[in-house]
N, C-alpha and C positions, 0 to 999 in steps of 0.2 A: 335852778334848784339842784342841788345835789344828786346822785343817785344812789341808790344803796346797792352796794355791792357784798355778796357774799364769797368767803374761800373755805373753800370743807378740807381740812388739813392740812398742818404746820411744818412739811418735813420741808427737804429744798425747794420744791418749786412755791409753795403756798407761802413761807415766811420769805422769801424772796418777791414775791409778786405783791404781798402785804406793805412790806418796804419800797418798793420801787412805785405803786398807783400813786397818781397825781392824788393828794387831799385837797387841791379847789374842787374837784368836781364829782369825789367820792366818799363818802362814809361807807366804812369797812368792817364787818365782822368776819375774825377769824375764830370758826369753829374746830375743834378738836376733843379726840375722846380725852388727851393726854393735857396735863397743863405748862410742856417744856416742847422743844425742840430735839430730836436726837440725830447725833452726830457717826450716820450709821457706816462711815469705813471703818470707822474705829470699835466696835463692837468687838470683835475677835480679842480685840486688846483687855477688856472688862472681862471676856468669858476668861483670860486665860493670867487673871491678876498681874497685870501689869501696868493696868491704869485706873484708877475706882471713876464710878458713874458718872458721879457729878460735872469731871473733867465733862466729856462730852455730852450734860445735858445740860438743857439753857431753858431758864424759866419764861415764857411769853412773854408773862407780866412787865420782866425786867428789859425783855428783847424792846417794847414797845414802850417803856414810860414817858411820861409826861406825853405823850400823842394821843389826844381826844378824840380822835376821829377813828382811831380805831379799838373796837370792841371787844374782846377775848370771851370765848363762851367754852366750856366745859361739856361736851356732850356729844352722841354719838345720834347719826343720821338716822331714818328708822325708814324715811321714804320721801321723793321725790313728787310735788305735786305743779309740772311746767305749766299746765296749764291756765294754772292759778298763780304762778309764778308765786310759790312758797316751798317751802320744805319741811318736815316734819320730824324733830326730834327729841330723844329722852325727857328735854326740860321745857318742852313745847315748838309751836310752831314758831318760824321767819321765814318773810317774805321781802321780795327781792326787786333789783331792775335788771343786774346779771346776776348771775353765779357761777361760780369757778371751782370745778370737782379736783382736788389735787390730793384723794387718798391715799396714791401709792399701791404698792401689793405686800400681797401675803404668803406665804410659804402655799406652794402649789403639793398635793403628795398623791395628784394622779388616780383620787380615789381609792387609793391602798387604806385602807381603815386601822391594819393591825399598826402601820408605821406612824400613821396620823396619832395613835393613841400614846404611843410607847417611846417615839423619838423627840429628843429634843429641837428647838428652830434656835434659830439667830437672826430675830428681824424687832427687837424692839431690846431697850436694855435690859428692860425686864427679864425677857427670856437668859443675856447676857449673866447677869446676875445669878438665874437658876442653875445656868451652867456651871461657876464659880463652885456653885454652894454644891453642887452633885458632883463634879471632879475631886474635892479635897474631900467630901463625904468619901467619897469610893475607897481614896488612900486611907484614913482611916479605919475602915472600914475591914480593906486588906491585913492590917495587923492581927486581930483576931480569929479572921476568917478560915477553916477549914480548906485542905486540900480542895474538892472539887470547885467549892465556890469561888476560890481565889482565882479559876480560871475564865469566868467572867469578868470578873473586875481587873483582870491586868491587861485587857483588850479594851481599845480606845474604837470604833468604828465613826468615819467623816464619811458621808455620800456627798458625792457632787466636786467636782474638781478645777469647778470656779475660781475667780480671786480669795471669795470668804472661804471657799473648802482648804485650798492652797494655803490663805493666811495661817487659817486655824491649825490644822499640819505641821506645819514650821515652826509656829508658837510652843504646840503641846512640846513639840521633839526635844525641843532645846529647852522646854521646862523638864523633862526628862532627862538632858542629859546633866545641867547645869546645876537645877535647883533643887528638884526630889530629893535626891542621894543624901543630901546636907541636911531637910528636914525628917526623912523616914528613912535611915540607918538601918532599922531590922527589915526593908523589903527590897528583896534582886530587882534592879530595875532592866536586865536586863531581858527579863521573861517579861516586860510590859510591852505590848505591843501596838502602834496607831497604825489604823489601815486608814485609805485614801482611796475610796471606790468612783471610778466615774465609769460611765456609759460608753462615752466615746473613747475614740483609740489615742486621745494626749489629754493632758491637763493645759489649761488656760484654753481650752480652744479660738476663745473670743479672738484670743490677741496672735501675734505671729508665731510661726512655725520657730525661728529662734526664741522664743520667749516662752514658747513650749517646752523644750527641748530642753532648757537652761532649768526650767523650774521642777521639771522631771529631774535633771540630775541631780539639783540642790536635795529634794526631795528623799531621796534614796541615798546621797552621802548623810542626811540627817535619820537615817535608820526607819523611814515610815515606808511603810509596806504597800504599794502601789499597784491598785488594781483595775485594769483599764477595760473597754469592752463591755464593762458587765454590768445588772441591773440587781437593783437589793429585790428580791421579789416577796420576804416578809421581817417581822419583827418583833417579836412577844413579849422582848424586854429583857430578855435573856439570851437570844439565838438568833442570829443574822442569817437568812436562807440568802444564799446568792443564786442570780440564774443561769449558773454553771454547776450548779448541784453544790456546792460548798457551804457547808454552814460554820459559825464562825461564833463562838459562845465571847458574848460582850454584853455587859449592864450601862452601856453608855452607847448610845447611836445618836450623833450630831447630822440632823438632816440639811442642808444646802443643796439640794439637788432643782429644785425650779420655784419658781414664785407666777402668783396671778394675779391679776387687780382685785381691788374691794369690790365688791357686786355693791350696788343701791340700785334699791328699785324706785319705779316710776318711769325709767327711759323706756323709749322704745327698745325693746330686744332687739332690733336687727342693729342697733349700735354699737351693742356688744359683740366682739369677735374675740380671734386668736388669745385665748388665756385669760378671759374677762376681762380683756381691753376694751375703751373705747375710742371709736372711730370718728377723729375729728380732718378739719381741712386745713391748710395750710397756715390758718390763723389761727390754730387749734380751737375752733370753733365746731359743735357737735353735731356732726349731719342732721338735717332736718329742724334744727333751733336755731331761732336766733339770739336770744341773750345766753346761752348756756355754753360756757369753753369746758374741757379738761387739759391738764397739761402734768407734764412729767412722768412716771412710770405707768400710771393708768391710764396716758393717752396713747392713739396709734396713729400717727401720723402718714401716708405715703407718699413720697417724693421720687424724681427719678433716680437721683443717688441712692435713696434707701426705699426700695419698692418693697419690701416688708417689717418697714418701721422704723426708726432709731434706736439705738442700746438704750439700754433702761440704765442709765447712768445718771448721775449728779449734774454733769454740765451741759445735758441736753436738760435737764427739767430747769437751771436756775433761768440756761439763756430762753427757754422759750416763757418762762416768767416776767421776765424784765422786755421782751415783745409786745407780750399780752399786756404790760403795762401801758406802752405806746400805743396797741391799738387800740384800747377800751378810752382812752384820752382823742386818739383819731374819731373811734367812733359817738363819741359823747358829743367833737365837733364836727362832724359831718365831713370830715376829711375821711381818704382813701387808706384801709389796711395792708398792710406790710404782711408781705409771708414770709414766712419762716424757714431758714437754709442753717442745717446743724453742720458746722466746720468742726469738725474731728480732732480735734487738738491733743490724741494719743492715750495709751492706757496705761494700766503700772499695777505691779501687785510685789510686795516682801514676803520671803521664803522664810524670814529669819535672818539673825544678826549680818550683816553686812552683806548677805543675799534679797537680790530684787532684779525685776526684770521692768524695762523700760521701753515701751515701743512710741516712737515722736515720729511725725508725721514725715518729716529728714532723718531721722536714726533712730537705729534700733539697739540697745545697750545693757550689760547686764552687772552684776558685781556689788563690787565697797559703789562705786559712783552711784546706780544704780538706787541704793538702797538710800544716800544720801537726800538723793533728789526727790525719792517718794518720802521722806521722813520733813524734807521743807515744806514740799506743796501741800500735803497734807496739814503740818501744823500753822500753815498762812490759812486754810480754809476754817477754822477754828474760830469760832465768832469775839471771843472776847481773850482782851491783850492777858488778863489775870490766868483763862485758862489756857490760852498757850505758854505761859510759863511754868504752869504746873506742870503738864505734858512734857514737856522741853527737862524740864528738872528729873520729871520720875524716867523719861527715856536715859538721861545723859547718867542718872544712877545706876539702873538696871545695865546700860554698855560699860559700866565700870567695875559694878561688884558681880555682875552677873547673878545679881537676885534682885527683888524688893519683897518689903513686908507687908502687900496688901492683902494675900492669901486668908483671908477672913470667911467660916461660915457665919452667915447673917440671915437666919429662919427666926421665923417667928414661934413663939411659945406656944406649945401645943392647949 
């Protein structure tokens, strides 16, 4: 007989793992609050209208047609009941043979409450969109606006100096320098200002010390104001306290600064560690269960290469999906599981137009090449050939005219 298997979330690792399990020997439901896929490096590119959503969202339904064996449900977890080998959610209970936790994380904010309230995220399109629609409000906005107030609104504030902080930086800059100008004639863009706050003392730290270095200079030749060491320590909406005593009047705070896993209850708490991770074993199977994996950002895996975890990246969550596909088919037939060894296969992050930094496991690279190679890889990881070509088309415009006309606010009627 079959088993039923469940997967609690569609991003890479869960629509990967969906695709890859053997259907002789499993019926599958994929659950999700959401009813698409998001294609989340590309997100910066939506906040800062140069790609619209749909490019990077991929409906379930269409990811999976025609395959009977698997389920698509609508809904959001509410609790965990192992022992029962069930789950508990919005549109009611499902019960299981395994189940496969692949939530993902959420925007981590440290317990800060005034920042949690008052800043923007970038981890869902949705949020990408509100961005959109709150940036070109603000310019508009500007036209009207009195001396004092204008000096909020011509300050741009990014925490977190990550890939996404990086990306977004780069983006704004050159929509700054390239595209503004052309639509809002009556405002000096040269009193607009984008800060780029991080904690530590470089940006990218993830990746090498050249790739730092490089992305810091791109950084500061595109006019964004870099600020390293330092912690946002609040945020009203209006006023940036930093923890250097400097406050910084701005009505846009783009937060990037940390992410943590979804919490779901019902597991034992001691499987929960570091940043609402959970801790699985090298089959990403969940300490003290046995039918119950997570994999990809919400898991924590320890290995001797990586004693405190793998990156929370894209290519450890598909490749330890497409694992977990082998071993749940190993262990359905009584064969021996495979552990899991994450090969590093290099990072990348775009500063802006023909700016990116490239670290490969043989070389480490910056520049026009650079920026080529992350604009391929990315648009091969793109699920479908119609929306790599829209992508492909709205990039190769945008490198041409050095505009596009997606800059649309899209609110709903009050």
């Amino acid at each position: 007989m079959k088993k039923k298997l469940i997967i609690l979330g569609a991003g890479f690792a869960g629509l990967e793992l969906a695709k890859k399990v053997d259907k002789k020997y499993f019926d599958i439901t994929l659950i999700d609050k959401l009813n698409h896929h998001q294609f989340q490096p590309l997100f910066y590119q939506v906040a800062t209208s140069q790609i619209e959503p749909s490019s990077i969202s991929f409906p379930l339904r269409f990811v999976f047609k025609g395959n009977s064996n698997i389920q698509i449900r609508l809904a959001e977890v509410t609790k965990l009941y192992p022992e029962d080998n069930k789950i508990a959610t919005t549109i009611g209970d499902f019960h299981y043979d395994y189940l496969v936790i692949a939530t993902g994380c959420t925007t981590n904010f440290f317990n800060n409450t005034s920042i949690e309230q008052n800043a923007f995220t970038l981890k869902s399109t949705y949020d990408a969109i509100a961005i959109r629609n709150h940036i070109i409000t603000v310019f508009e906005s500007i036209l009207s606006a009195d001396a004092e107030s204008r000096k909020a609104l011509l300050n741009l504030v990014i925490v977190g100096a990550g890939p996404t902080g990086v990306e977004l930086a780069g983006a704004f800059a050159e929509i700054k320098k390239f595209v503004l100008p052309k639509d809002y004639p009556g405002i000096d863009f040269s009193k607009f200002s984008i800060y780029l706050i991080e904690g530590s003392n470089r940006t990218l730290g993830a990746m090498s010390t050249k790739a730092s270095e490089a992305s810091g200079e791109y950084l500061t030749q595109l006019g964004v104001q870099l600020i390293t060491e330092t912690f946002v320590k609040s945020y009203d909406g209006t006023m940036v306290t930093l923890s250097n005593g400097k406050i910084i009047p701005a009505s846009t705070l783009i937060w990037a600064a940390g992410i943590k896993g979804n919490y779901i209850e019902g597991l034992d708490e001691k499987v929960w560690i570091a940043n609402s991770r959970i801790q699985v074993n090298r089959q990403n199977k969940i300490l003290g269960y046995t039918n119950i994996y997570a994999i990809g950002d919400i898991s924590l895996m320890t290995t001797p290469n990586y004693p405190k975890g793998h990156p929370q990246v894209a290519n450890v969550a598909i490749n330890q999906a497409k694992l977990l596909s082998r071993n749940l088919r190993n262990e359905y037939q009584n064969r021996p599981l495979i552990e899991y060894e994450y090969k590093d296969l290099g990072a990348m992050a775009t500063i802006g137009r023909n700016k990116a930094v490239v670290d490969l496991p043989f070389i480490q690279f910056k520049g026009y090449m650079a920026w080529l190679v992350w604009m391929f890889l990315h648009l091969m990881l793109i699920l479908t050939v119609r929306n790599k070509l829209i992508i492909f088309i709205n990039w190769a415009w945008s490198y041409l005219t050095k505009n596009s006309s997606l800059r649309l606010i899209l609110k709903p009627n009050k």
